[in-house]
C-alpha positions as CSV (number, residue, x, y, z in Angstrom):
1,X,177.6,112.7,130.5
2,X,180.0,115.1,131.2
3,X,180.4,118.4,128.8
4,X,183.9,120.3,128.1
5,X,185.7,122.9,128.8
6,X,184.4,126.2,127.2
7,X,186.0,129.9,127.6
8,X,183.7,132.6,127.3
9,X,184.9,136.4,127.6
10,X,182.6,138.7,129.1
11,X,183.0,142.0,131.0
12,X,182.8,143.1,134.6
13,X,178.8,143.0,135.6
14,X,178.2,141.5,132.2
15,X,174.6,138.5,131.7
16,X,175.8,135.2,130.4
17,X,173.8,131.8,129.5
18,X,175.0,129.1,129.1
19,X,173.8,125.7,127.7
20,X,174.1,122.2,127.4
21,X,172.0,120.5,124.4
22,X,172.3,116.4,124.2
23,X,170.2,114.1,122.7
24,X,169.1,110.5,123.9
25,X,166.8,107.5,123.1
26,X,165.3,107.4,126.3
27,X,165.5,110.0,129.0
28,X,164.0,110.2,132.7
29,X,165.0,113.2,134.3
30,X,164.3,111.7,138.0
31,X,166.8,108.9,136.9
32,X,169.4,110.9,135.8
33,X,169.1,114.2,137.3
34,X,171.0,117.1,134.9
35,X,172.8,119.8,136.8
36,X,175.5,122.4,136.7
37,X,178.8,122.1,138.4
38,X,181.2,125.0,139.3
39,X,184.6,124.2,139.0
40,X,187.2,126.8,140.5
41,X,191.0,125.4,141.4
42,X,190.4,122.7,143.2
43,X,186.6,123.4,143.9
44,X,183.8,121.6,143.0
45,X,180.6,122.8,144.1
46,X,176.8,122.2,142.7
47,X,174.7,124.8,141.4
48,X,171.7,123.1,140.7
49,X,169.7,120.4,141.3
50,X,167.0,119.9,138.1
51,X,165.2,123.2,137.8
52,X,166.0,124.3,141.3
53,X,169.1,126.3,141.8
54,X,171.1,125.5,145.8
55,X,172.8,127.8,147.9
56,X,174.7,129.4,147.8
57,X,174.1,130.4,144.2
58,X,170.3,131.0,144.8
59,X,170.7,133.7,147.9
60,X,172.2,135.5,145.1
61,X,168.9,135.7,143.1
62,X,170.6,136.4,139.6
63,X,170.8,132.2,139.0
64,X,168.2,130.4,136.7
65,X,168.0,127.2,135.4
66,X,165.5,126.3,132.6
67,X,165.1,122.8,131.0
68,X,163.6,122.0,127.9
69,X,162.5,118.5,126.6
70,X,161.7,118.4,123.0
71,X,162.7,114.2,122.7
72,X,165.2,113.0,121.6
73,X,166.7,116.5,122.1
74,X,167.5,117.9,125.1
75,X,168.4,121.3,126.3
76,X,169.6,122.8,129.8
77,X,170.2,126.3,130.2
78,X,172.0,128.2,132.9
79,X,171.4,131.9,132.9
80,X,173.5,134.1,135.5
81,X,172.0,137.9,135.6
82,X,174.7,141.0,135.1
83,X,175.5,142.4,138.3
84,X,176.7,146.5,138.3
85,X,179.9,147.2,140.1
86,X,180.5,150.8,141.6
87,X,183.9,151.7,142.6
């Protein structure tokens, strides 16, 4: 399963979750492993791996991923903490 495209406007230092809600008959989560993908240009790179969030997004410490079976609905959330910018 592979979600959309969504635009979301936020501002310099600005929090943002994100989700992904499906629903399914049967679901294994060891069989079919949900994760976030960045995509930037012509980058791909993985953010997470089930609840556990990879480098080099986790060094970073304002990455969370929370997963939440309530069958036949599903729900994966991606939360990246606000960071404040001085110049």
């Amino acid at each position: 399963m592979t979600t959309g495209s969504h635009v979301m406007s936020v501002g310099a230092g600005d929090s943002v979750q994100l989700d992904c809600e499906f629903e399914a008959t049967t679901f294994n989560l060891f069989d079919n492993p949900v994760l976030w993908r960045k995509t930037q240009g012509a980058e791909h790179t993985q953010v997470n791996m089930m609840g556990n969030v990879l480098e080099p997004f986790v060094a970073l410490r304002r990455f969370a991923v929370d997963f939440v079976p309530k069958p036949p609905s599903y729900t994966l959330w991606l939360h990246i903490a606000g960071q404040s910018s001085s110049f």
